[in-house]
C-alpha positions in Angstrom: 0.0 0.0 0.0 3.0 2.0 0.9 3.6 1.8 -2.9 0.2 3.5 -4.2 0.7 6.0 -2.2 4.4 6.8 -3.5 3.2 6.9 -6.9 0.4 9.1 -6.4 2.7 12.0 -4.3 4.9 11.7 -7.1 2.5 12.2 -10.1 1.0 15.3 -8.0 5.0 17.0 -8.1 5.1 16.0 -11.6 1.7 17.7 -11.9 3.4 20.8 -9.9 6.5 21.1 -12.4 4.3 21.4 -15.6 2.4 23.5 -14.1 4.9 26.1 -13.1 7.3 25.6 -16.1 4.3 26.5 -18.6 3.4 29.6 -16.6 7.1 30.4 -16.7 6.7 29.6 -20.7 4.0 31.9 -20.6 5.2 35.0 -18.9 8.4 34.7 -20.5 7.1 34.6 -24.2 4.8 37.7 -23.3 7.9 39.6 -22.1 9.3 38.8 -25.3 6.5 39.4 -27.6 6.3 42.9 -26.1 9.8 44.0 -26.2 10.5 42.2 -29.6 7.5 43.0 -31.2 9.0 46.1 -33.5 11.4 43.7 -35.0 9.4 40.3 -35.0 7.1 42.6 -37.6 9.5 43.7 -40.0 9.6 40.1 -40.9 6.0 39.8 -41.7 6.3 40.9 -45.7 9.2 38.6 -46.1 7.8 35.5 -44.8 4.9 36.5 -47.1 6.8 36.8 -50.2 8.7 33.7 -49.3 5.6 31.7 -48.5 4.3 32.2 -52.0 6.9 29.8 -53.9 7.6 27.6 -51.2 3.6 26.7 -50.8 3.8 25.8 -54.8 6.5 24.1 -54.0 5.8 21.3 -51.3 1.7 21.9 -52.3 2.3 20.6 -55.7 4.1 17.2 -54.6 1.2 16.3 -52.1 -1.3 16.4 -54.9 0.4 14.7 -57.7 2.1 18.0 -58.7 1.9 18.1 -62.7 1.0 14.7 -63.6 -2.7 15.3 -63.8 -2.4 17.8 -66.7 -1.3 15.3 -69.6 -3.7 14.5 -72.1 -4.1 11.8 -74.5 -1.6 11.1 -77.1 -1.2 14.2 -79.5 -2.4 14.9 -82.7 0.1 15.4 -85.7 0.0 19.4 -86.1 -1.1 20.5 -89.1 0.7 23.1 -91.6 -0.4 26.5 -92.1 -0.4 25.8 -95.8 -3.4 24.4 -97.9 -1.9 21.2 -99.7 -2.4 21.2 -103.5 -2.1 17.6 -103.9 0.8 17.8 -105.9 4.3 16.9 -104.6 7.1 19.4 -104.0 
């Protein structure tokens, strides 16, 4: 019984720990955010820009990327020029 007990007083100071480390987490990334905001937000347009090519880039592999677009088997082109139906 001795054991239980143990267990039980030690999952409570585990309990404790998370507890206090994400409230340290917490006040710690608001202190940040607040004194760091000026220059976390001059990123903002360059993490937009770069966004733009890298979503084409990993979006097209995830859906097949450019396979989807072939078509059947070509047609010969045809010239410009009317045939005469006489050799050249």
């Amino acid at each position: 019984m001795d054991h239980m007990h143990h267990h039980e007083s030690s999952e409570k100071a585990n309990s404790r720990w998370k507890w206090a480390l994400l409230g340290f987490l917490a006040v710690a990334g608001f202190f940040l955010w607040t004194e760091h905001k000026a220059h976390l937000m001059g990123f903002w347009p360059y993490l937009l820009l770069a966004a733009c090519p890298l979503m084409h880039l990993f979006h097209h592999g995830g859906h097949g990327g450019h396979a989807g677009h072939q078509h059947g088997p070509r047609a010969p082109e045809q010239s410009a020029e009317p045939k005469t139906g006489a050799p050249s």
